[in-house]
SEVEXLUM-132385 format. One record per residue: residue in three letters; x, y, z of N, C-alpha, C, O, CB in turn. Coordinates in steps of 0.1 Angstrom, whole numbers, plus 5000, padded with zeros to 4 digits. Glycine has a CB too. Layout:
<fidrens>
ALAXYZXYZXYZXYZXYZ ...
</fidrens>
This chain:
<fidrens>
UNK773527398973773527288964774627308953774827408947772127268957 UNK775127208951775927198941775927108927775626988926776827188946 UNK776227198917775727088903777427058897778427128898774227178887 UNK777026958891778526888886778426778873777526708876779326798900 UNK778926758862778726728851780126588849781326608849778826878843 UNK779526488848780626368848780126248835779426268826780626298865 UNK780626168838780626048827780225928838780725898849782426028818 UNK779125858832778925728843779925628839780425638828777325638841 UNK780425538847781625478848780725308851781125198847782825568864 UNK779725318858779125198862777225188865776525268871780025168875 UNK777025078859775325138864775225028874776124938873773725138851 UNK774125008884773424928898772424918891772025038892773224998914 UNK771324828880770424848878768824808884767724838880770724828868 UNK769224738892768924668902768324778912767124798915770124588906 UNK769224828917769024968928768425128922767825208930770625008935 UNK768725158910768725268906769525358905769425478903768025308909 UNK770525298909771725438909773025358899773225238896772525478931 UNK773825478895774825468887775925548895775525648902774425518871 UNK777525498892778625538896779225648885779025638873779425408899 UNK779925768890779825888882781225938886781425978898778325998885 UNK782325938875783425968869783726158869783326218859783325888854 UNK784126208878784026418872785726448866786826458872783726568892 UNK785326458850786926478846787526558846788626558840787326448836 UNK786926698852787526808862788426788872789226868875786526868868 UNK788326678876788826638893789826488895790626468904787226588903 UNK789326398879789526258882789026188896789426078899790926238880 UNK788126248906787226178913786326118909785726128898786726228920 UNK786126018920784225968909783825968923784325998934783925758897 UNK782625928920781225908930780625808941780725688936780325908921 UNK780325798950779725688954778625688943778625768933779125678970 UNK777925588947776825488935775725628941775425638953776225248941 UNK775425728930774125798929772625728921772425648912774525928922 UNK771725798930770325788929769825828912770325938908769725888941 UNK769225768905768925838890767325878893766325808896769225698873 UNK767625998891766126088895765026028884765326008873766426298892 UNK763926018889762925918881762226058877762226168882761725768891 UNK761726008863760326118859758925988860758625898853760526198836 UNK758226038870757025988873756725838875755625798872756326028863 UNK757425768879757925638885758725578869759225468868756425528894 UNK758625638860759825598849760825528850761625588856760425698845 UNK761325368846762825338848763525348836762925308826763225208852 UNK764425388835765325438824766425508827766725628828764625498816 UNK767225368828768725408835769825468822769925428810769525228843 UNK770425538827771825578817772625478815772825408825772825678820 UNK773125468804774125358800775925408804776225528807773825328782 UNK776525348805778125358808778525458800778125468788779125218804 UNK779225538803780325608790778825788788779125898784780625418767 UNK778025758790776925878789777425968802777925938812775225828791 UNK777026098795777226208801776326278812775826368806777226278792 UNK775926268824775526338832775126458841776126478849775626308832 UNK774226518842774326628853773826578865772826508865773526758850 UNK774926618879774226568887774426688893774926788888774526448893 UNK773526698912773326728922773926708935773726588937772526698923 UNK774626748944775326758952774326838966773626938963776526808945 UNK774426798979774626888990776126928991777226868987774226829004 UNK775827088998777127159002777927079008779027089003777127259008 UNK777827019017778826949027779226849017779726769025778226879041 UNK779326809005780026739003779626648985778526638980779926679017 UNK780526628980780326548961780026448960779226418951781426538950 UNK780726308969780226218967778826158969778626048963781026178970 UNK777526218979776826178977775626268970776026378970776926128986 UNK774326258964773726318956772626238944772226128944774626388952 UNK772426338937771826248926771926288913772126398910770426238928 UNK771826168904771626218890770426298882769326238880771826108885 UNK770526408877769226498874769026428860767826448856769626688874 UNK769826368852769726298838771026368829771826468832768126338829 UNK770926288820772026328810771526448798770426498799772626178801 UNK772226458790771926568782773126578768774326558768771926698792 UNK772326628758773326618745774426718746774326828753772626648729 UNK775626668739776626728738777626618741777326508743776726838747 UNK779226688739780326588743779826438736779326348742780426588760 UNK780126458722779726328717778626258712778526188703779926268725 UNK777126318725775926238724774926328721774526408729775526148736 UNK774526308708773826398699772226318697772026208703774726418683 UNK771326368690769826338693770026228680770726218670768626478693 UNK769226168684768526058670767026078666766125998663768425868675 UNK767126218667765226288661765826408662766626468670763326268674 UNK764926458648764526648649763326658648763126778644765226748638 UNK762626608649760926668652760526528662761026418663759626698635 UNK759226578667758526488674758926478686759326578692758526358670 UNK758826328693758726258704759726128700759426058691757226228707 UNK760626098706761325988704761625928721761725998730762726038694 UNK761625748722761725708732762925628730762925588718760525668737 UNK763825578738764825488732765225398746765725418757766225568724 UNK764825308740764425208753765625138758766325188766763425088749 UNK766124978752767724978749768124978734767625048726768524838755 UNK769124878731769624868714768924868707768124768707770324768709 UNK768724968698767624898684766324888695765424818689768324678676 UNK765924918702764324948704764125038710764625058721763524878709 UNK763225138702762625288705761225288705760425198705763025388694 UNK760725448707759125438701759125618694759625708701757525418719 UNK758825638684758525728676757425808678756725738685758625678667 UNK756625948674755625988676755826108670756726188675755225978689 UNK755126168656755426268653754126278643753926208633756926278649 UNK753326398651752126448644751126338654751226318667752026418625 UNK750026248641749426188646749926078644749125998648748426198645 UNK751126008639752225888635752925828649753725888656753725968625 UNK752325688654752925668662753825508656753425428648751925658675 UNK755025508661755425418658756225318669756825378677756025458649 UNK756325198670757225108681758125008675757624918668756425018689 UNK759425018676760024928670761224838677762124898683760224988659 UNK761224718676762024608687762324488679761724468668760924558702 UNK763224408684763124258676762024178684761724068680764724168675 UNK761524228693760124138698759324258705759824338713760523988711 UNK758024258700757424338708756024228719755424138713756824478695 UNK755824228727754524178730753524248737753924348744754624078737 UNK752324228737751424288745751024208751750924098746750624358741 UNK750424218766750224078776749524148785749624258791751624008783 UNK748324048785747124098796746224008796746323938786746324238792 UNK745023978804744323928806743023968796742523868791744423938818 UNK742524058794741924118782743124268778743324388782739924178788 UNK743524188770745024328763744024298747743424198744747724238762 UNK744024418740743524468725743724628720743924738726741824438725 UNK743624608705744524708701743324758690742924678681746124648695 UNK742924878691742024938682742725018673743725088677741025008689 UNK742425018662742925088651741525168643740325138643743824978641 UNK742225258637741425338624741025288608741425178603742425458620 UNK740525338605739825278591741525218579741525148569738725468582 UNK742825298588743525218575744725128587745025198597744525358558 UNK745225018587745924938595747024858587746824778578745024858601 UNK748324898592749624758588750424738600750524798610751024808575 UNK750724658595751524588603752824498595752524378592750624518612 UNK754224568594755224518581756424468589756724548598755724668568 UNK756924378588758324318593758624198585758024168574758224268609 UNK759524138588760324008585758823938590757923938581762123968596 UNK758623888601757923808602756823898612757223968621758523688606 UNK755123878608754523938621753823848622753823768612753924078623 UNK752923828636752623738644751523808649751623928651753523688652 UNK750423748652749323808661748523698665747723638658748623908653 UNK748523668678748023528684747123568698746823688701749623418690 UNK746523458705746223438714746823278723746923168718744923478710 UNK746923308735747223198742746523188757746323288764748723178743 UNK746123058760746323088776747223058786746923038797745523028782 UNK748723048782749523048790750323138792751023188783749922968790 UNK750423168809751323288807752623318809753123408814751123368814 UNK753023228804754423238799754523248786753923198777755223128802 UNK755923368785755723498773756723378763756623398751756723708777 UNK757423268767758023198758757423138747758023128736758523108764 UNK755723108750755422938746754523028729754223148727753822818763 UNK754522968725753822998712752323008708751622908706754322908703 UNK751823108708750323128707749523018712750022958721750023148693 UNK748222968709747822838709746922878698747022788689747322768722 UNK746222968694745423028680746423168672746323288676743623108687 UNK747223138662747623278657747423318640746823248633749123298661 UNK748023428636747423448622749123528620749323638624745423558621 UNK750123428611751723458609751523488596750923428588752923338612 UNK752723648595752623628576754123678577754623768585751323758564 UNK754923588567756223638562755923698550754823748545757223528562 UNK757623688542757523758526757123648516756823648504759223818519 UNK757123548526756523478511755323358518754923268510758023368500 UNK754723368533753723288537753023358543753123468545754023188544 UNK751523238547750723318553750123218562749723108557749723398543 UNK750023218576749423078581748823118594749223208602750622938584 UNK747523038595746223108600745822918610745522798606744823198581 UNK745922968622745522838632744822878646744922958655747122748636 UNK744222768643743122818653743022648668742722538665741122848639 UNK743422688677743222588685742222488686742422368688743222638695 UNK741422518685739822458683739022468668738622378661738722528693 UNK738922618666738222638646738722778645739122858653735922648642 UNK738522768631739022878624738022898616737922808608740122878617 UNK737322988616736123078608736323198598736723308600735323158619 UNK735923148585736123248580734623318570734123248561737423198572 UNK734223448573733223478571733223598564734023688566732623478580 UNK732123608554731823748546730823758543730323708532732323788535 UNK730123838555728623868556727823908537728524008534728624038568 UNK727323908531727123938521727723958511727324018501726823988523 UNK729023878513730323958502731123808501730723708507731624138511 UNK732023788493732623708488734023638495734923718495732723758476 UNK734123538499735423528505736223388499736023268498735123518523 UNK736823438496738023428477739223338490739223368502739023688465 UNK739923258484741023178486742123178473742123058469740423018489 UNK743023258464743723258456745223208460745923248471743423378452 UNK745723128450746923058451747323108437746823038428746822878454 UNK748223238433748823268420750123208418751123248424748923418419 UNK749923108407751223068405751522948412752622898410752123158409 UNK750622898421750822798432749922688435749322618427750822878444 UNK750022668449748522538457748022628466748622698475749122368468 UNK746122598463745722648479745222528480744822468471744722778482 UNK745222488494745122348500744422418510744622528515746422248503 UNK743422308512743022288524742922158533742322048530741822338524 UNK743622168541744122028552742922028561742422138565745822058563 UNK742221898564741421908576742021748582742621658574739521948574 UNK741721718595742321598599740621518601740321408598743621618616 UNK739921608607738221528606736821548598736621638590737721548617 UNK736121458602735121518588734421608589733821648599734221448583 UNK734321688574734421788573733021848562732921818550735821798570 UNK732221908568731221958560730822068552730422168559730621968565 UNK730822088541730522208528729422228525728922178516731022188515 UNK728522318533726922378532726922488525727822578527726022428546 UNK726022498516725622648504724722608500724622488500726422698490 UNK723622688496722822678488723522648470722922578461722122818491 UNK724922698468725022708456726722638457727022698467724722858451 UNK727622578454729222528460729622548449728822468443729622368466 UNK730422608437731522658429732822628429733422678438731622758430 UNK733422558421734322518421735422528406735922428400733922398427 UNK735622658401736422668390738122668392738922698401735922798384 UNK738222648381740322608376740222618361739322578353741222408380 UNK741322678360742322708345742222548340741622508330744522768349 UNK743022478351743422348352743022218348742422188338743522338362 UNK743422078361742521998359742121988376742822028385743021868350 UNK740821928376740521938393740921788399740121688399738621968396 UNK741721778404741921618413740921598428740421678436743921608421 UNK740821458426740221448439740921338444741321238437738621438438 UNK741221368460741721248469741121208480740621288489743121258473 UNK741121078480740421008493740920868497741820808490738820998489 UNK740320828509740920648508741420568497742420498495739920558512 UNK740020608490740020488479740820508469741120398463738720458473 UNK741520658463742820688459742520838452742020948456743620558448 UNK742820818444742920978437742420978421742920898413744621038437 UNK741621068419740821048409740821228398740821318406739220998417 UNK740921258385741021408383739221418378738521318379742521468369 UNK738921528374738021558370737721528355736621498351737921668373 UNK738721548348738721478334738521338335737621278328740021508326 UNK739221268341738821118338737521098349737620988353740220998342 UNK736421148355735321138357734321198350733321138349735321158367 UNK734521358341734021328331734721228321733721258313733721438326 UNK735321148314734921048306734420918310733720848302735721028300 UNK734620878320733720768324731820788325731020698324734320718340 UNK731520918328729920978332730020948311728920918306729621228342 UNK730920948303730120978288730420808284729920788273731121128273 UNK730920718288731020588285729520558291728820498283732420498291 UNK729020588303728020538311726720628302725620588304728220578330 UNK726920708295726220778287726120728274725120758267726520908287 UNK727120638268727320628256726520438257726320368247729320678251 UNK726320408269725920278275724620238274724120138271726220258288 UNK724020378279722620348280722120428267720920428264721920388295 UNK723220498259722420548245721920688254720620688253720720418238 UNK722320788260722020888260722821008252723920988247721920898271 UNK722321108251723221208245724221248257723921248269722221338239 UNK725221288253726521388262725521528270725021628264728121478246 UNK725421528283725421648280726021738289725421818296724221678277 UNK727421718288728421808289729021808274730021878271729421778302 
</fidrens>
């Protein structure tokens, strides 16, 4: 057997093999086999460095054993586990720290879910976490929960539930509007309904738009009518 050290000149990615340049010789290669680790695809890119495999009878045919640092192509990690998939997307792993990073990542399955530990983020430009039933990876959630740097938007195909068993579940707009849009009618059950503001409270409906200040003063004209005392 013979081993020999070249530059890929061309990849087949399709087939699994890459064409291999030896600048010992200025020969190159027929199109070699890229030796898989454990049905693994992960082809070498152009211009990367290679060791390959040879039978005696002869160089051009054989296989690629993988590439390796040096001549140029140095590591992008000194501890851990690093994976580097193509441009700009890898996967990290160092200790118990796992990390994935892509300009799109998806997960896709029929029952696909992701369990986490007592502390959880998830930080980018924009992240996204949905459900759909169509399986095409194009189409846009049909229920998802999007947050950028400055939004937050929560849609639900059918309902959106929001619950806190024993505990308080708060809606804050600092500096802003929290609105709530519904398109049908819509029901508010409590034993107790709360409704405080700094502000003034508006109300809108068909019949038009009304604030809370000018409904209390009409309740103290209707008070001041029949001769009752104020009692707000």
């Amino acid at each position: 057997m013979v081993t020999r050290i070249g530059k890929v000149t061309k990849v087949y990615p399709g087939e699994g093999r890459v064409k291999v340049t030896f600048e010992d010789s200025g020969s190159s290669s027929l199109p070699l086999a890229v030796l898989t680790m454990n049905k693994e695809y992960s082809m070498p890119s152009v211009g990367d460095r290679v060791i390959t495999l040879h039978m005696e009878n002869g160089t051009s045919k054989g296989f690629v054993l993988g590439t390796y640092y040096g001549g140029g192509m140095q590591p992008k990690a000194n501890s851990g586990y690093r994976k580097d998939f193509t441009s700009g997307c890898y996967a990290i792993c160092i200790g118990g720290s796992y990390t994935l990073k892509g300009s799109k990542i998806l997960l896709s399955g029929s029952s696909a879910s992701v369990s986490l530990g007592t502390k959880a983020s998830m930080v980018g430009s924009e992240a996204i976490m949905g459900s759909t039933a169509s399986d095409n990876e194009g189409d846009e959630p049909d229920s998802y929960f999007k947050a950028t740097s400055d939004n937050v938007e929560i849609k639900g195909a059918t309902e959106v539930k929001v619950e806190a068993e024993g505990g308080v579940a708060t809606i804050t707009a600092g500096g802003g509007t929290a609105e709530v849009v519904v398109d049908t009618d819509t029901t508010v059950k409590a034993s107790t309904v709360t409704i405080e503001t700094d502000g003034n409270l508006i109300f809108k409906c068909a019949y038009g738009t009304i604030t809370s200040e000018e409904i209390m003063k009409r309740l103290e004209r209707i008070e001041d009518q029949l001769g009752i005392p104020h009692t707000i």
